[in-house]
Steps between C-alpha positions, in 0.01 A plus 500: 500500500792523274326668243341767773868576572590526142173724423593727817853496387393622170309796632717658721749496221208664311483760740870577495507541178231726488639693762816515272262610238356769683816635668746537216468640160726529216713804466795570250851562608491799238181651748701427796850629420719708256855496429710690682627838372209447232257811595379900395729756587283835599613816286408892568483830334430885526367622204194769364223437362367780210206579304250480776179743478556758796554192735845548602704586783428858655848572470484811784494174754679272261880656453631170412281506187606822383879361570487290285331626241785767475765197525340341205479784295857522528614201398235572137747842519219710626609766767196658743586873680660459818205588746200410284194297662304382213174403638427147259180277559574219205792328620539319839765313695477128573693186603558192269506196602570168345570130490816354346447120407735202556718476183359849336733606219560820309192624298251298679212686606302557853251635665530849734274581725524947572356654791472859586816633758310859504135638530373408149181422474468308183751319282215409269656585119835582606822342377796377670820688376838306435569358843847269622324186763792421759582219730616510820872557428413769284539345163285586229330203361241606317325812330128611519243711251183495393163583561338466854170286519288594829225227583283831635232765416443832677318827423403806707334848465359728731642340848363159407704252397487129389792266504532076370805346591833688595578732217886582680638149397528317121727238300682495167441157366838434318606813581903429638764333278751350694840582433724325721446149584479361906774201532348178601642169557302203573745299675861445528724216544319211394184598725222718520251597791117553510342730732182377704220780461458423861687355775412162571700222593238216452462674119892537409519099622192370288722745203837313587360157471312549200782626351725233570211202437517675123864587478691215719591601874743738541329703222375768724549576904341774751721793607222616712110493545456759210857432257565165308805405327470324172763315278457665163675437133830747471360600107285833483244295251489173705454687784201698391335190406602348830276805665208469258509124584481542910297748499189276375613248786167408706505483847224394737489804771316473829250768624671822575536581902169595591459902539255793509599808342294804700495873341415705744515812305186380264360185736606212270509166564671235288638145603593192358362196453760349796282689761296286744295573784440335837143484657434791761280768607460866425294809619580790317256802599589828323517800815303804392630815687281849400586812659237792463607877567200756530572894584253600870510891553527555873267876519599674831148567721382865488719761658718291603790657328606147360584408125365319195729189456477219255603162604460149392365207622632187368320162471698107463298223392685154519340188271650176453293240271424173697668257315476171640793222433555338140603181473724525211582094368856356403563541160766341279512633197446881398150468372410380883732788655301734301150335544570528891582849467240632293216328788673773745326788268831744564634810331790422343612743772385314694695203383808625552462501931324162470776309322754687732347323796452202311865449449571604885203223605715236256208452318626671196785230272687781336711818510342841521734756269345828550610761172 
């Protein structure tokens, strides 16, 4: 008898840990978090782009091209007659963007992404002219040039056309050098804070008490369900080691709140693996409405002084499929979810009303995020 217990004891211990097991998985604080004020600061530019081959602006519809073309000439001492309208098809005007990294100093070098601002309809061989990248309080911190790479391919003759890829848009790999470097302080006062990726108060606890099971408690505390305060060394080195250290820290997360993420713009479907489903029943019949217009002439009888009219007689056909009820089974993990939905043979159209009135039945175990 005793050993019965001990065997049954031993199983359902089993089964928790396997449960555990199944649950939870291993993520790293550094995939979780960053350090606050660590991140990309977003940098932008109006600039031209030269050298293209008849794909420019049409400057007629373009003035701000020919504006400053003129205000760059000027500045390389070149004066254009008041009044002139040169009509130019090699040179079109375009937005720069860019990405400042955390900790970028002067002469590094970054990418810059340059779109066309006008009508251009290539920027395939052109080159991006000397061009000052801004942030938002109107600083310059960085400078862009070089020659624009566009992913694309086009050609046309005759009225036909044939076009791979967007051919208005390119980058310059390396093509910014920063010259002013972004501030950035990684904590203050003896402390520093890390930055959930997501809100989650049941993920910045598991953080806290890994941290201080490593570090001694006290080491770290949560501010909120997304910020965490951690004791840090005051030196700039020790501190940077600190980081590199806690960032490899392990902790054992639990499944992720189960959702399903519904585009209704292209019909996809995507959920987790939290999702579970309920036994019911559904009937989903797709409603066929087809409306047929044909012209009648109405001809007047003879000498009846009457007139030829055309009208039209309309016809309405209604079909709905008979779709009898599915019994769709409870499923507990996605590959059962999925199973069960695939045996209703639905659109992924389709899909989108049927988990709707899931969820309203209560059959559905997750939250429906429509983007």
């Amino acid at each position: 008898m005793r050993s019965a217990r001990v065997w049954m004891e031993a199983a359902a211990l089993g089964m928790c840990l396997l449960c555990y097991a199944i649950g939870t998985h291993a993520e790293r604080i550094k995939d979780l978090a960053n350090v606050a004020g660590v991140r990309t600061n977003a940098l932008i530019g109006y600039g031209l782009v030269v050298g293209l081959d008849g794909t420019g602006d049409q400057t007629t519809q373009t003035p701000f091209t020919i504006q400053s073309i003129q205000s760059m000439l000027a500045q390389l001492g070149i004066n254009v007659p008041p009044g002139s309208n040169p009509q130019l098809k090699n040179v079109a005007a375009v937005m720069v963007t860019a990405q400042l990294p955390p900790f970028a100093q002067p002469g590094q070098q970054i990418d810059v992404t340059v779109s066309s601002l006008g009508n251009a309809k290539s920027l395939r061989g052109g080159t991006l002219v000397l061009t000052p990248l801004k942030g938002p309080d109107g600083q310059i911190y960085a400078m862009a040039q070089g020659n624009v790479a566009v992913g694309g391919a086009g050609a046309s003759a005759g009225g036909s056309k044939t076009q791979i890829n967007a051919l208005n848009a390119g980058r310059v790999p390396a093509g910014a050098t920063v010259e002013r470097a972004v501030p950035a302080s990684i904590g203050d006062a003896g402390f520093l804070a890390l930055e959930l990726h997501d809100s989650d108060f049941s993920v910045a606890r598991q953080v806290v008490d890994a941290l201080n099971k490593r570090y001694g408690e006290g080491a770290a505390d949560a501010l909120d369900g997304r910020t965490i305060r951690v004791r840090a060394p005051a030196g700039p080195d020790a501190r940077v080691a600190f980081l590199a250290e806690i960032e490899n820290v392990s902790i054992d997360i639990a499944a992720p709140a189960a959702k399903v993420i519904i585009n209704a713009r292209t019909g996809s479907i995507v959920m987790n693996q939290s999702v579970t489903l309920d036994a019911c029943a559904v009937a989903h019949g797709n409603l066929t409405v087809t409306i047929q217009s044909e012209p009648v002439v109405s001809q007047p009888a003879p000498f009846s002084n009457g007139q030829t009219v055309q009208t039209e007689r309309a016809t309405i056909d209604i079909k709905q499929d008979k779709t009898p009820l599915t019994t769709v089974p409870a499923g507990a993990k996605l590959t059962d979810v999925v199973r069960a939905l695939n045996s209703l043979g639905a659109t992924p159209a389709d899909l989108l009303a049927i988990l709707q009135a899931m969820k309203s039945a209560g059959a559905l175990r997750a939250e429906i995020e429509v983007i």
